[in-house]
C-alpha positions as CSV (number, residue, x, y, z in Angstrom):
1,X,73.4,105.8,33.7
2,X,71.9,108.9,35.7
3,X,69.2,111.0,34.4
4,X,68.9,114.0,36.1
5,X,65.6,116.1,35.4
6,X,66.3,120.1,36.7
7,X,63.5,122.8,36.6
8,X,62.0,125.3,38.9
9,X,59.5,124.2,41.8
10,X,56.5,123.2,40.2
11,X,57.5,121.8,36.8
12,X,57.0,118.7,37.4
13,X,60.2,117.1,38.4
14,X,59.0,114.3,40.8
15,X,56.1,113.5,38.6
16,X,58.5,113.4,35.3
17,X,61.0,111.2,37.5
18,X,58.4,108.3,38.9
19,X,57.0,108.1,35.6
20,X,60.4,108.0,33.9
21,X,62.4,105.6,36.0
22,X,59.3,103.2,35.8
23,X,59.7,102.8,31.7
24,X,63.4,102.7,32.3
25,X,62.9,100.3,34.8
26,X,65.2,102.4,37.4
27,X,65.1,103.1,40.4
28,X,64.4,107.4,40.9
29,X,64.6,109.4,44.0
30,X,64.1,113.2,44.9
31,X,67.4,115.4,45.7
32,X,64.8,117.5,48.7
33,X,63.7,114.0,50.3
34,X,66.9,112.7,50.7
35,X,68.1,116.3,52.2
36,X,65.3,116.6,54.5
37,X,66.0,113.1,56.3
38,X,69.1,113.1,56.7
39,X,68.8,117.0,57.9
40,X,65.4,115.4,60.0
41,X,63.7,118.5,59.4
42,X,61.8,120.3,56.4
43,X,63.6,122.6,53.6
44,X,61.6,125.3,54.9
45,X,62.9,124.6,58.3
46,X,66.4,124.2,57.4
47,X,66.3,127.6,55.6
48,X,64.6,129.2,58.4
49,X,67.1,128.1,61.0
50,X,70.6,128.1,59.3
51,X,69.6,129.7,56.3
52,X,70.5,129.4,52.2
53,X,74.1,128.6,52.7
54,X,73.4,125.7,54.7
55,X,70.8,124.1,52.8
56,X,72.9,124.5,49.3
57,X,76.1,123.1,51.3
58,X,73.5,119.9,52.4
59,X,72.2,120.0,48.2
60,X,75.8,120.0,47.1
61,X,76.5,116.6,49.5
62,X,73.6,115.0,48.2
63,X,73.5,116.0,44.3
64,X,77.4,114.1,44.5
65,X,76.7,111.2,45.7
66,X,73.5,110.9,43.7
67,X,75.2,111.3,40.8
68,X,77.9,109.1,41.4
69,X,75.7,106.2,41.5
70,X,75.5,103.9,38.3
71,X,71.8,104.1,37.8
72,X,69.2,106.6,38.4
73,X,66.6,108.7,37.6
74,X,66.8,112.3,39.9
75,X,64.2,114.4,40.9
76,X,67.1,117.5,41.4
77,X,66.0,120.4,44.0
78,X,64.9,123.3,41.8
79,X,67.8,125.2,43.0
80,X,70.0,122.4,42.6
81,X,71.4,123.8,39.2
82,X,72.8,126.9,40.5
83,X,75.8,125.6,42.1
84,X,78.4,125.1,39.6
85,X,80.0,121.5,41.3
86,X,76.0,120.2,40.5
87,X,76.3,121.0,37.3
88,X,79.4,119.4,36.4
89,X,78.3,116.5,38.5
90,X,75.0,116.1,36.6
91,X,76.8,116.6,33.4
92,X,79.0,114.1,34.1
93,X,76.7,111.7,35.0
94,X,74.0,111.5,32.5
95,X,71.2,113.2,30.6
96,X,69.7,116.2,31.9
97,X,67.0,117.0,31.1
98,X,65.2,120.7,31.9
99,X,61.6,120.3,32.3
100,X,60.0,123.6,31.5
101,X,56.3,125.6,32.3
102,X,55.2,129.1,31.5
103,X,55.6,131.4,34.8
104,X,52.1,131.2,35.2
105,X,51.4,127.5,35.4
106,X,54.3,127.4,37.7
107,X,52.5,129.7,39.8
108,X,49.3,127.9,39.9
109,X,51.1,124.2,40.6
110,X,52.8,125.8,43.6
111,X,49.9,127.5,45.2
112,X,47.6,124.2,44.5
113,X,50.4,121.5,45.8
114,X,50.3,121.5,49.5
115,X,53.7,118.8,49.5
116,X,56.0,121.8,47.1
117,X,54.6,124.5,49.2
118,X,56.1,122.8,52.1
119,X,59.4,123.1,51.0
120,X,59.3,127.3,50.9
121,X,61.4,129.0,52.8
122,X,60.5,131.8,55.2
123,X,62.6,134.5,55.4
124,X,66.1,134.5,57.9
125,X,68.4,136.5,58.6
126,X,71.1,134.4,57.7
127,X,69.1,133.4,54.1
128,X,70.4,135.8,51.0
129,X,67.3,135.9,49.4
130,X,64.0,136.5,51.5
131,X,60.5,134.9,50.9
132,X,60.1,132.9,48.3
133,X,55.9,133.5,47.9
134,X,54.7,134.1,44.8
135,X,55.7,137.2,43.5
136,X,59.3,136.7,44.7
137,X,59.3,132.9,43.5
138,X,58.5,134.5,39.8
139,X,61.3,137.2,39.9
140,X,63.7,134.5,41.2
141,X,62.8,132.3,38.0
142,X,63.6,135.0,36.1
143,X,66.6,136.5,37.5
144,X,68.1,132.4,37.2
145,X,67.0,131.4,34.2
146,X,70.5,131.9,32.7
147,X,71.7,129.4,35.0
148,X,69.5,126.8,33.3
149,X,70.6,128.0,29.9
150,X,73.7,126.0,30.6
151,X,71.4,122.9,29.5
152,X,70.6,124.0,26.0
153,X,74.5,125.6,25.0
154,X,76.0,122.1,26.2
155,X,78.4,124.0,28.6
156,X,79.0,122.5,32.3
157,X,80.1,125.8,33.1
């Protein structure tokens, strides 16, 4: 079985996962580690040289074969979710579970966690989206929250 715990940056997903696997006894591991060795760079690094598409094409690779393992508990990339082939590969897989936090404590767990604020991206020109500080961090969670609605109606769509 794979569990795979979604949420925006900052609610908690690593935490959640470490404490998690060690009551299930599982092994757990975080989507964003695994990207940013085998990439040998930093998510914000990635995103500021070859941009969003890049890094989601590098999250797709690694959300598969994480899911296709037989047991695991994953720490998924907040943006993970967004990519349709993710979600029917997390679906498939196992639980997921959507860890949730009020816009405002997100806020304040990524401005006081050095290790999440590492993995912001700077704007690029090849990146669709711009900064991701704090005001247009908030705006994104709200403007995807539908995505993670997908969690609650069942639907892998």
């Amino acid at each position: 079985m794979v569990i795979t715990l979604i949420g925006y940056r900052g609610s908690g997903k690593s935490s959640v996962a470490q404490r998690l696997a060690a009551a299930l006894q599982m092994p757990w591991i975080d989507s964003d580690d695994i990207i940013e060795e085998r990439a040998g760079r930093s998510i914000r690094e990635i995103f500021a040289e070859d941009g969003e598409d890049e890094f989601r094409r590098l999250e797709q690779t690694v959300v598969q074969e994480l899911t296709g393992r037989s047991s695991l508990v994953i720490a998924a990339g907040g943006g993970a979710i967004l990519a349709a082939d993710n979600r029917r590969c997390m679906k498939a897989a196992g639980p997921v579970v959507w860890l949730q936090a009020s816009i405002t404590h997100l806020a304040d767990r990524i401005r006081q966690d050095d290790t999440t604020g590492a993995h912001r991206f700077v704007r690029s020109r090849r990146s669709r989206r711009g900064t991701d500080g704090s005001t247009a961090s908030i705006q994104r969670c709200r403007d995807d929250h539908h995505q993670y609605r997908w969690i609650e109606s069942g639907s892998g769509r």
